[in-house]
C-alpha positions as CSV (number, residue, x, y, z in Angstrom):
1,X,-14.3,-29.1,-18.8
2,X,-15.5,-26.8,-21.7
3,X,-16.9,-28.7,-25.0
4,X,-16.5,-26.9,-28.5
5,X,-19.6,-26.3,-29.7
6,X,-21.5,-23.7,-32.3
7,X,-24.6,-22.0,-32.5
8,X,-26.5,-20.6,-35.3
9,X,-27.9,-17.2,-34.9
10,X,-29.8,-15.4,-37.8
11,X,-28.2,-18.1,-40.1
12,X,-24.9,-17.8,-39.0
13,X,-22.7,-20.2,-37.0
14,X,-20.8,-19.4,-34.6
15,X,-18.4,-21.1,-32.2
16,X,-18.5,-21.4,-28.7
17,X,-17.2,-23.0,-25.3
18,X,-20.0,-24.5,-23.1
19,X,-20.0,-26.6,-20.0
20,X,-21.4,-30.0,-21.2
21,X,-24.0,-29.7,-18.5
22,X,-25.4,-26.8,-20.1
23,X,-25.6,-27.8,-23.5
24,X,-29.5,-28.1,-23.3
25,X,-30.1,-24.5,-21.8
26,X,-27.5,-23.4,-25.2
27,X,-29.6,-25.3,-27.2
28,X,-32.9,-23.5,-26.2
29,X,-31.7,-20.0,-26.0
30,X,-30.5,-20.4,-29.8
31,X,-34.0,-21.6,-30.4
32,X,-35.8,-19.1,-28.5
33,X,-33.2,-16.4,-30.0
34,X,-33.8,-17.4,-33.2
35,X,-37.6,-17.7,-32.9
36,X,-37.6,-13.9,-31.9
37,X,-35.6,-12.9,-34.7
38,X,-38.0,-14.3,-37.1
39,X,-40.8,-12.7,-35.0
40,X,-39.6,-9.4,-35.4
41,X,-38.5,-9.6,-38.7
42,X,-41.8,-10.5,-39.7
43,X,-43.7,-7.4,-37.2
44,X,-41.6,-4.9,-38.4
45,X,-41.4,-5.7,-41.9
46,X,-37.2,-5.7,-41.8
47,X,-35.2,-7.6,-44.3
48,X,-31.7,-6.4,-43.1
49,X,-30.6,-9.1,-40.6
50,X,-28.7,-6.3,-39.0
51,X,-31.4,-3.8,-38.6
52,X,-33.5,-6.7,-36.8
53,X,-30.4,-8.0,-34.6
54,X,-30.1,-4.5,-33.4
55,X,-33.9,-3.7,-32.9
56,X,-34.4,-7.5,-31.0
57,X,-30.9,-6.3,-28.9
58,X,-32.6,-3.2,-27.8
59,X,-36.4,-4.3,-27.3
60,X,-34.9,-7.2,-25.0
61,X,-32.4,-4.4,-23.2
62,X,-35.6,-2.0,-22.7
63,X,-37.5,-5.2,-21.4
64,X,-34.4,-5.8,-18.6
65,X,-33.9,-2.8,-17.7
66,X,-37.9,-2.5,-16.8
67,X,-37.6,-5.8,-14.8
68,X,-34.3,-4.5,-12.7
69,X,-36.1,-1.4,-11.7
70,X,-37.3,-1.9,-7.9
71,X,-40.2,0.4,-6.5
72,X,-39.0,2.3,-4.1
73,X,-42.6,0.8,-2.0
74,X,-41.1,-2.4,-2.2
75,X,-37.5,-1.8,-0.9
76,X,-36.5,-3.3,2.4
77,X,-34.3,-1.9,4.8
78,X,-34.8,1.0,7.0
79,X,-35.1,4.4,6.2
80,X,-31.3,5.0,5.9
81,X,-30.9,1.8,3.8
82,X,-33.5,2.7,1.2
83,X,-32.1,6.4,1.0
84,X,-28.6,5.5,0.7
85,X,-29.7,3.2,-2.3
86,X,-31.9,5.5,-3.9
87,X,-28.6,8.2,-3.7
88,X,-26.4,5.2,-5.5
89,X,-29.4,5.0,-8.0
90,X,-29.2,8.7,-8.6
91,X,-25.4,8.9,-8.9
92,X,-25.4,6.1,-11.5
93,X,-28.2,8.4,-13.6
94,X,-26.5,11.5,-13.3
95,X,-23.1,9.5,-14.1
96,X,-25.1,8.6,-17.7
């Protein structure tokens, strides 16, 4: 059953649903979270909050979307496997 819970991001609560049984992995991702927002704050020089919410949204995007790239030397499957996924791969680029 959910628990009401908040969170504080940036200095801001917010409210939330959790499963009790994840309520220590909530509690270190708003740590971790708001440890990074104070990081970049401080690299970049920012005092907006929103200017560093936005630039700590994209640099962890960026960092995901260089971690879900597979090598094409590292795919499995046969030949006909790893071209049919590299044509999905394509169509999703072109689609952008």
């Amino acid at each position: 059953m959910a628990q009401d819970t908040q969170i504080t991001i940036g200095g801001r609560k917010y409210p939330i649903q959790i499963d009790p049984n994840e309520a220590a992995k909530v509690i270190e991702i708003e740590k971790k979270l708001n440890d990074d927002l104070a990081r970049v704050k401080e690299e970049f020089k920012l005092f907006d909050q929103q200017d560093t919410l936005a630039l700590l949204l994209w640099m962890n995007y960026f960092d995901r979307s260089l971690t879900e790239s597979t090598p094409i030397l590292s795919s499995q499957g046969t030949p006909e496997e790893v071209l049919l996924s590299l044509d999905k791969e394509l169509d999703v680029i072109l689609a952008l």
